[in-house]
py3Dmol code that shows the C-alpha trace and the ligand (Angstrom):
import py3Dmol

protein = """\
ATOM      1  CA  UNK A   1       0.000   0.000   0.000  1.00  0.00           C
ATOM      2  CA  UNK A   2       1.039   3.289  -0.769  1.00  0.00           C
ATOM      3  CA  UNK A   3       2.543   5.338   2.150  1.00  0.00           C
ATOM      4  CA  UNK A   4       0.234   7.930   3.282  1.00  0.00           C
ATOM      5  CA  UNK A   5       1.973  11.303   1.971  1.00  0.00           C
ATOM      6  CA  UNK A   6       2.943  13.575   5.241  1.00  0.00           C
ATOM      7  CA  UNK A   7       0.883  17.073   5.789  1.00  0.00           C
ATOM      8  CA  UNK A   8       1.917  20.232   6.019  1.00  0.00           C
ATOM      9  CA  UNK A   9      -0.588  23.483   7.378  1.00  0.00           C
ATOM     10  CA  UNK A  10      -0.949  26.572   5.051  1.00  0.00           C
ATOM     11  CA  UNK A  11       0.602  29.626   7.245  1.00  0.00           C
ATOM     12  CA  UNK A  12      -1.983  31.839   4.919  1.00  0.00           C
ATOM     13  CA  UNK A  13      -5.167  30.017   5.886  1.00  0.00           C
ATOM     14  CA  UNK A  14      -4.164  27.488   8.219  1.00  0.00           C
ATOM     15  CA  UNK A  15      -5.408  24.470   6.065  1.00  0.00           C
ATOM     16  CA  UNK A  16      -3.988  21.179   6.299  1.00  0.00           C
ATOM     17  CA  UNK A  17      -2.755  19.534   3.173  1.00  0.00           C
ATOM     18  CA  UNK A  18      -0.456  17.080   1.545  1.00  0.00           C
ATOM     19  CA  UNK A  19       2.765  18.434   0.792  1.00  0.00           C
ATOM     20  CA  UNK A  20       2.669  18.054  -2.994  1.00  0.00           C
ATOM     21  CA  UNK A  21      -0.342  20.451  -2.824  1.00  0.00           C
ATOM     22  CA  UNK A  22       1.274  23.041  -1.391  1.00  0.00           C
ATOM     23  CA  UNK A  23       4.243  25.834  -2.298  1.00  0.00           C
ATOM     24  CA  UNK A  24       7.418  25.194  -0.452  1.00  0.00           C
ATOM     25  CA  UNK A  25       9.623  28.409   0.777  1.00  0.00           C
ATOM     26  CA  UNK A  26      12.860  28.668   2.399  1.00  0.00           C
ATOM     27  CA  UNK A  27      14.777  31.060   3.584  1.00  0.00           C
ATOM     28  CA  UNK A  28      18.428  31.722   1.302  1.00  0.00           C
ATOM     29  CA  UNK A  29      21.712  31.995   3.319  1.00  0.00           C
ATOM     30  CA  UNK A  30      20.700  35.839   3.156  1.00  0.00           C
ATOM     31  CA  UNK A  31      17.587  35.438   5.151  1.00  0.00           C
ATOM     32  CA  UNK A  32      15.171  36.107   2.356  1.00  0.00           C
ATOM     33  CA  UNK A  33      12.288  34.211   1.753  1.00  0.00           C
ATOM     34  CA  UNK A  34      12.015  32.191  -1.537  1.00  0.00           C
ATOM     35  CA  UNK A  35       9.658  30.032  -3.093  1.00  0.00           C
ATOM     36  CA  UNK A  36      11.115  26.013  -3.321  1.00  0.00           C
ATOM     37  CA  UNK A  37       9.424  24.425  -6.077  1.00  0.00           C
ATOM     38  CA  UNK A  38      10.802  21.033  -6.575  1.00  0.00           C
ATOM     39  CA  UNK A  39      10.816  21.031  -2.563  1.00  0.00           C
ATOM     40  CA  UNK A  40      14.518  20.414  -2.719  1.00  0.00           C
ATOM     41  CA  UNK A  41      16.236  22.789  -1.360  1.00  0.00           C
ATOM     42  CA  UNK A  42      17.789  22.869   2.040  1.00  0.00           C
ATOM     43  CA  UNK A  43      16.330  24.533   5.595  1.00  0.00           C
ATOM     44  CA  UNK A  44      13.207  24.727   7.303  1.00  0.00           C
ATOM     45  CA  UNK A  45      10.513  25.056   5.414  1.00  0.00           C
ATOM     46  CA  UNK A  46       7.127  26.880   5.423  1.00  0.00           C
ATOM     47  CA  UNK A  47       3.948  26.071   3.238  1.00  0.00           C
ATOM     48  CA  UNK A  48       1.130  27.765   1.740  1.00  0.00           C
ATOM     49  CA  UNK A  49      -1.603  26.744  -0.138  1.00  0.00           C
ATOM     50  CA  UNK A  50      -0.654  27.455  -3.844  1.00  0.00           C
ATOM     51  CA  UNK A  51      -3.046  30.507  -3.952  1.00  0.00           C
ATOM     52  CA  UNK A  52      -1.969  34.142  -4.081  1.00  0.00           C
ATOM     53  CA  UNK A  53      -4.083  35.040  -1.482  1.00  0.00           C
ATOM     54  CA  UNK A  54      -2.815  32.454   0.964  1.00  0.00           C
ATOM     55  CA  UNK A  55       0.453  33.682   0.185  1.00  0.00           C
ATOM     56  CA  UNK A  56      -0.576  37.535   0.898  1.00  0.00           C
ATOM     57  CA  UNK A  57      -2.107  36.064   3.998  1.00  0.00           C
ATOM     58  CA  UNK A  58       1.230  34.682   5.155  1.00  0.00           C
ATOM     59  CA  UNK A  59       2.619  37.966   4.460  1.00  0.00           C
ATOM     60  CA  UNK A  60       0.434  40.351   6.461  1.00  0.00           C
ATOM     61  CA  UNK A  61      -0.006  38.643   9.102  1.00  0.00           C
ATOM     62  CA  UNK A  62       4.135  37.803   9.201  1.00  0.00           C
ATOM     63  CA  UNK A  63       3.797  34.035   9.409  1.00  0.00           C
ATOM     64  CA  UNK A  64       6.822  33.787   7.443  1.00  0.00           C
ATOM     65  CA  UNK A  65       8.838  34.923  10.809  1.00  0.00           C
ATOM     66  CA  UNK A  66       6.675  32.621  13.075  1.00  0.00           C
ATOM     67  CA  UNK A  67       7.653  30.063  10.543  1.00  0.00           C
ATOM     68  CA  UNK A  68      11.249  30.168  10.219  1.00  0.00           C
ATOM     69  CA  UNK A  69      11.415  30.835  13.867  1.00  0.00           C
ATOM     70  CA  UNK A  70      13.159  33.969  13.060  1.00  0.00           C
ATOM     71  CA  UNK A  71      12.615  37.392  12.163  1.00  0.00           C
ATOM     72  CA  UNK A  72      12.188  37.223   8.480  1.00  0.00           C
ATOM     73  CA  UNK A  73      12.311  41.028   6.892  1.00  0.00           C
ATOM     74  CA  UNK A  74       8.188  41.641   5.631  1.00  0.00           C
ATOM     75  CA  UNK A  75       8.456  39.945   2.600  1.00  0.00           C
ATOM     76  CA  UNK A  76       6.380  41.425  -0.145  1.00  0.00           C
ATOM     77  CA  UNK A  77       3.344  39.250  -1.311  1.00  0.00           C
ATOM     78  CA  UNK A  78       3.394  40.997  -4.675  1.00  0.00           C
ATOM     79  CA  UNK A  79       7.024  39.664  -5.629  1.00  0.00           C
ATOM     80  CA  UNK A  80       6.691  36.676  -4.023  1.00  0.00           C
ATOM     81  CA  UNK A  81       3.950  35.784  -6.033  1.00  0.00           C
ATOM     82  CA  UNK A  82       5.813  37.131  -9.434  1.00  0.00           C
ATOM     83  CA  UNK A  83       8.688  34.850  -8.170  1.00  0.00           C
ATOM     84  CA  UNK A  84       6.787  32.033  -7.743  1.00  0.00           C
ATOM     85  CA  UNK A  85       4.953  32.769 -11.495  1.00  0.00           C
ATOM     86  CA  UNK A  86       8.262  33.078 -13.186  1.00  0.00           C
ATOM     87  CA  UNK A  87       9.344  29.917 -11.664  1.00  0.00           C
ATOM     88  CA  UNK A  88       6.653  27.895 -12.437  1.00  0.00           C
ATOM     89  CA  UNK A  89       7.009  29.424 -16.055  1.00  0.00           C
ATOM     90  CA  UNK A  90      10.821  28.224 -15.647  1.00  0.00           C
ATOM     91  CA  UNK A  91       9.748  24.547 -15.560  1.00  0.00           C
ATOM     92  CA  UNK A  92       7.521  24.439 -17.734  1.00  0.00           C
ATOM     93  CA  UNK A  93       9.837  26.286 -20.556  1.00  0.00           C
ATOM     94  CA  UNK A  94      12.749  23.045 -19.223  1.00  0.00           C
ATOM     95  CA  UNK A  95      10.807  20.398 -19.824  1.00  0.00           C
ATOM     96  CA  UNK A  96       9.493  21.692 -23.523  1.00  0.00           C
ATOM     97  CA  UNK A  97      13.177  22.420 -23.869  1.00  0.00           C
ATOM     98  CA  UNK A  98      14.275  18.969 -22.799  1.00  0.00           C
ATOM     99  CA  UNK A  99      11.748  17.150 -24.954  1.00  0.00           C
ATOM    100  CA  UNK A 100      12.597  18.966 -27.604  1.00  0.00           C
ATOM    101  CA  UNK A 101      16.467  18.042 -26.983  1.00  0.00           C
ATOM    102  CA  UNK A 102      14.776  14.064 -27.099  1.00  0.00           C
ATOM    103  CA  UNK A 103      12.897  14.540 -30.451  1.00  0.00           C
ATOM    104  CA  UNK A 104       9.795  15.118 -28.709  1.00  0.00           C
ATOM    105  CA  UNK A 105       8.359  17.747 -29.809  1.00  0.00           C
ATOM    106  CA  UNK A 106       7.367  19.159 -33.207  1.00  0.00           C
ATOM    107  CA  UNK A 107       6.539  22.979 -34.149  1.00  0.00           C
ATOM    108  CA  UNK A 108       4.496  24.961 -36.319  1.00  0.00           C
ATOM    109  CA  UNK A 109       1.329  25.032 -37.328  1.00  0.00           C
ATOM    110  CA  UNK A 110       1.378  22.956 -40.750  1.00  0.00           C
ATOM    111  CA  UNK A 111       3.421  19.857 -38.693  1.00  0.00           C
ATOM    112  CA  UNK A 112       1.244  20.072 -35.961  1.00  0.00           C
ATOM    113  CA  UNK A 113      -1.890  19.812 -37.935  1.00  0.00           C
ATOM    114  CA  UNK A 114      -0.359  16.848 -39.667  1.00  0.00           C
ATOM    115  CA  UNK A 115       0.806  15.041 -36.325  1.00  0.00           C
ATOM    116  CA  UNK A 116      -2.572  15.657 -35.321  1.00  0.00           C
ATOM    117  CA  UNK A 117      -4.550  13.953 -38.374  1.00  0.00           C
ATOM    118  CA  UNK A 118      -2.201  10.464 -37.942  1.00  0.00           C
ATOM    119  CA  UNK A 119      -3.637   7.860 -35.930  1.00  0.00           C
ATOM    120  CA  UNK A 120      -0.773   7.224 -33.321  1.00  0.00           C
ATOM    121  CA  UNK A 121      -1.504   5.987 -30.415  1.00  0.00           C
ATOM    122  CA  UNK A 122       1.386   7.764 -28.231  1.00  0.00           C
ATOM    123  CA  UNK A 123       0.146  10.909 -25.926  1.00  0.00           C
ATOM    124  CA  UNK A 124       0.296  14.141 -27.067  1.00  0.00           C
ATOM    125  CA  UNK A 125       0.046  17.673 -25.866  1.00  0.00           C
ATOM    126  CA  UNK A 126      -0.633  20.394 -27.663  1.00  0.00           C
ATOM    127  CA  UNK A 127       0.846  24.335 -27.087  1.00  0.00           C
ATOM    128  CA  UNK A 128      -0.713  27.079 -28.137  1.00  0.00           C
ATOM    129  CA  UNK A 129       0.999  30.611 -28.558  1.00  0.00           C
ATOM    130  CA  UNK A 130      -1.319  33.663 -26.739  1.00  0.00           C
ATOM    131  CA  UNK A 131      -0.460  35.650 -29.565  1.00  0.00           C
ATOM    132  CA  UNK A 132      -1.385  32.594 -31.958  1.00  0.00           C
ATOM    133  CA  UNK A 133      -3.862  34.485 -34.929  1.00  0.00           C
ATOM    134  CA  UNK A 134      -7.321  33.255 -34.535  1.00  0.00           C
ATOM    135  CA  UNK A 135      -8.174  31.802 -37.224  1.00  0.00           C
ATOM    136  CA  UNK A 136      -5.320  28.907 -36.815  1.00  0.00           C
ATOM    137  CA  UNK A 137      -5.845  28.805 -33.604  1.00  0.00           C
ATOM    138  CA  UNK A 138      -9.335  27.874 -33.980  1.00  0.00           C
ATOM    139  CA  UNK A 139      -8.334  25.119 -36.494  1.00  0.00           C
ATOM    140  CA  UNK A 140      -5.704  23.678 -34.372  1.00  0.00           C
ATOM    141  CA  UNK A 141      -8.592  23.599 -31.323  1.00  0.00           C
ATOM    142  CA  UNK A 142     -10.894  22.252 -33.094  1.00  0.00           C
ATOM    143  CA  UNK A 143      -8.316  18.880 -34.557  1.00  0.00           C
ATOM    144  CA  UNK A 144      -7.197  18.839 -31.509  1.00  0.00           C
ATOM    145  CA  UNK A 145     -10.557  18.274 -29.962  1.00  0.00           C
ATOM    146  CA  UNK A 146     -11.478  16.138 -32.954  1.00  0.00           C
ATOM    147  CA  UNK A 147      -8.496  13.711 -31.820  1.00  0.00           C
ATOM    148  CA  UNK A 148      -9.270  13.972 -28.130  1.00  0.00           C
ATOM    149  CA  UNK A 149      -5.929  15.988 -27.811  1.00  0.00           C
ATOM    150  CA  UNK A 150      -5.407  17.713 -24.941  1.00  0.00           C
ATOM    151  CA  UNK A 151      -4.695  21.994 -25.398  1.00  0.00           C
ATOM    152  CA  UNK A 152      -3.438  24.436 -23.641  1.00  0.00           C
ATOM    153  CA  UNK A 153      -2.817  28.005 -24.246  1.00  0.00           C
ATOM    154  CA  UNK A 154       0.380  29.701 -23.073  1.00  0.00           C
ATOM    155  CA  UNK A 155       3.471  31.819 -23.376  1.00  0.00           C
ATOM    156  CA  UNK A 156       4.197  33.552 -26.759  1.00  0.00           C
ATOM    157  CA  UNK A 157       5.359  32.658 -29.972  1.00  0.00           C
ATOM    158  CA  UNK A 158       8.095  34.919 -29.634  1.00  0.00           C
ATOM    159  CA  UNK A 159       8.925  32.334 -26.390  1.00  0.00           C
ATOM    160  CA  UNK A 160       8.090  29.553 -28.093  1.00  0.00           C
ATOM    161  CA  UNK A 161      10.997  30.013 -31.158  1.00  0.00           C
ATOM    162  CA  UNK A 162      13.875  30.471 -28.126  1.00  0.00           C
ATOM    163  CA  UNK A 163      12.986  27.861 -26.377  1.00  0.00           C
ATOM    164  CA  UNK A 164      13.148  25.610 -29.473  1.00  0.00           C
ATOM    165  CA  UNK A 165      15.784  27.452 -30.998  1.00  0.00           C
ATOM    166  CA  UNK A 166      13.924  28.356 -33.878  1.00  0.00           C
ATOM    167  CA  UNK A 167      11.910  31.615 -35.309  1.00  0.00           C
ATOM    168  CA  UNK A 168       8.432  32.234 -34.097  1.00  0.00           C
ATOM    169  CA  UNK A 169       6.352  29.406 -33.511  1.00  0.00           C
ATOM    170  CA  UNK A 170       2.566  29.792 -32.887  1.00  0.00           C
ATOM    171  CA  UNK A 171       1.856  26.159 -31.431  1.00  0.00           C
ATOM    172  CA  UNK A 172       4.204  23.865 -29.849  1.00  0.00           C
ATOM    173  CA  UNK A 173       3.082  20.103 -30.337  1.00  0.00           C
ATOM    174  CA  UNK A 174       4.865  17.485 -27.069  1.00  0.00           C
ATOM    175  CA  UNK A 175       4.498  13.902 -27.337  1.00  0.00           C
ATOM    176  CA  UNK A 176       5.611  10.438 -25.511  1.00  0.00           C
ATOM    177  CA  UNK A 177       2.988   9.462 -22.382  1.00  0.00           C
ATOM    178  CA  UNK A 178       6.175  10.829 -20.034  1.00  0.00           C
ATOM    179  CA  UNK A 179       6.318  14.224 -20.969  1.00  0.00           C
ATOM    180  CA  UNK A 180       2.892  14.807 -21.564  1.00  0.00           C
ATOM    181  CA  UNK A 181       2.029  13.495 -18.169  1.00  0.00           C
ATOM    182  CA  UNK A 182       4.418  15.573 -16.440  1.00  0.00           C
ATOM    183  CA  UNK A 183       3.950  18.850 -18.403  1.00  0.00           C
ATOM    184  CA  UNK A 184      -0.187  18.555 -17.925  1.00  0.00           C
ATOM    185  CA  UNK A 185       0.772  18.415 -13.988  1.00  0.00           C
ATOM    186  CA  UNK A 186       3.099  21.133 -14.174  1.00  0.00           C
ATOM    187  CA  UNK A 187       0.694  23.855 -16.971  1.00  0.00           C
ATOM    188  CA  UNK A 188      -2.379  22.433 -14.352  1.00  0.00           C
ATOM    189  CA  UNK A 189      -0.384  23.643 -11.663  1.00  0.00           C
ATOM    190  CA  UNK A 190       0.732  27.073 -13.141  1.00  0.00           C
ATOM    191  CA  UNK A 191      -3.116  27.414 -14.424  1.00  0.00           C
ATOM    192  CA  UNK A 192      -4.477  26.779 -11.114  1.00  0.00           C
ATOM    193  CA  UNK A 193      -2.214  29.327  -9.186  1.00  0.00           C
ATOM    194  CA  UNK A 194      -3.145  32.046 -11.900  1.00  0.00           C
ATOM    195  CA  UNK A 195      -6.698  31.175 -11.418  1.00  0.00           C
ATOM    196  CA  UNK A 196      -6.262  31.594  -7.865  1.00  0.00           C
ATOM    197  CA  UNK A 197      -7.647  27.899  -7.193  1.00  0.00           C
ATOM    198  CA  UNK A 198      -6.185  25.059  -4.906  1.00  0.00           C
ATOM    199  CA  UNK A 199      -7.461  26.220  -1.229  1.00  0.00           C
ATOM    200  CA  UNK A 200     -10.702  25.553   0.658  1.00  0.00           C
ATOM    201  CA  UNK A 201     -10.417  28.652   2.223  1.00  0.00           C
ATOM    202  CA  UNK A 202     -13.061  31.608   0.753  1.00  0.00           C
TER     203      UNK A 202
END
"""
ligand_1 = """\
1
ZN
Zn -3.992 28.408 2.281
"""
view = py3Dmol.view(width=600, height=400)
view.addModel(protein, "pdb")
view.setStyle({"model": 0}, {"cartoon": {"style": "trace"}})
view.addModel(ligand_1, "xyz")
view.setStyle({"model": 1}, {"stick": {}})
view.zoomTo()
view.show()
């Protein structure tokens, strides 16, 4: 049977919840408090709910001190919360890279359409630029839905081209059941704290 997974409270709302649910932070040798997302690094650690609010809670009401156990210098909720965004963003933007680097992943709109129509059996995940034009985005949607293909829309195209060393690309297509598993959890994730979901608390 599988272990039960250890708990850890929310210092924003005080909610009690698995540790994989929740946004690690630390404190760096400098005493400033920074988000841990692969809940690696070393130190005490605090938790909040993966909610901006929860993490503004922590903040105004300095929980981050009580925490730690020490006086931690007010940190601000807005940057936190831009830290924790840009981070998220990070691992996303590694993993596309590294499946990319493994022949994973293939670009532009004309491909992807294409990839999309073949009857493969191996999982896919589709990327869609925010600046993608409408029209082919539309298009791309609708195969996608056609094939039961799972979309999501994020980043820019702009983004897109660095990360795959390339020029602009519009939609990003992933496939092989590993990296599509683990990029859903990771975009899910990212969605969810954007949304402002993943706390019982409100
Ligand atoms: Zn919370």
């Amino acid at each position: 049977m599988a272990k039960e997974e250890p708990k850890r409270t929310c210092i924003g709302c005080r909610e009690s919840l698995e540790k994989s649910k929740l946004l690690r932070f630390v404190l760096d040798p400098e005493g400033t408090v920074v988000p841990d997302l692969i809940n690696k690094l070393p130190g005490r650690g605090a938790y909040t709910c993966m909610k901006a609010s929860c993490i503004y809670k922590a903040c105004e009401r300095n929980q981050f001190s009580r925490a730690f156990k020490t006086n931690v210098p007010v940190a601000d909720p807005e940057a936190l919360q831009a830290w924790v965004i840009r981070s998220m963003e990070d691992r996303i933007a590694s993993y596309l890279a590294l499946a990319n680097k493994a022949g994973k992943v293939v670009s532009g709109s004309d491909m992807v359409a294409e990839m999309l129509k073949r009857k493969v059996s191996v999982k896919k995940l589709i990327l869609l630029a925010a600046d993608i034009s409408e029209d082919i985005g539309n298009r791309l949607r609708g195969l996608a839905d056609l094939h039961g293909v799972e979309h999501v829309t994020l980043f820019t195209k702009d983004y897109f081209g660095e990360l795959l060393g390339k020029g602009l690309r519009s939609v990003v297509a992933v496939q092989g059941d590993g990296f599509v598993e683990t990029m859903t959890n990771e975009i899910d994730r990212y969605r969810n704290f954007l949304r402002g979901e993943g706390c019982a608390y409100e």
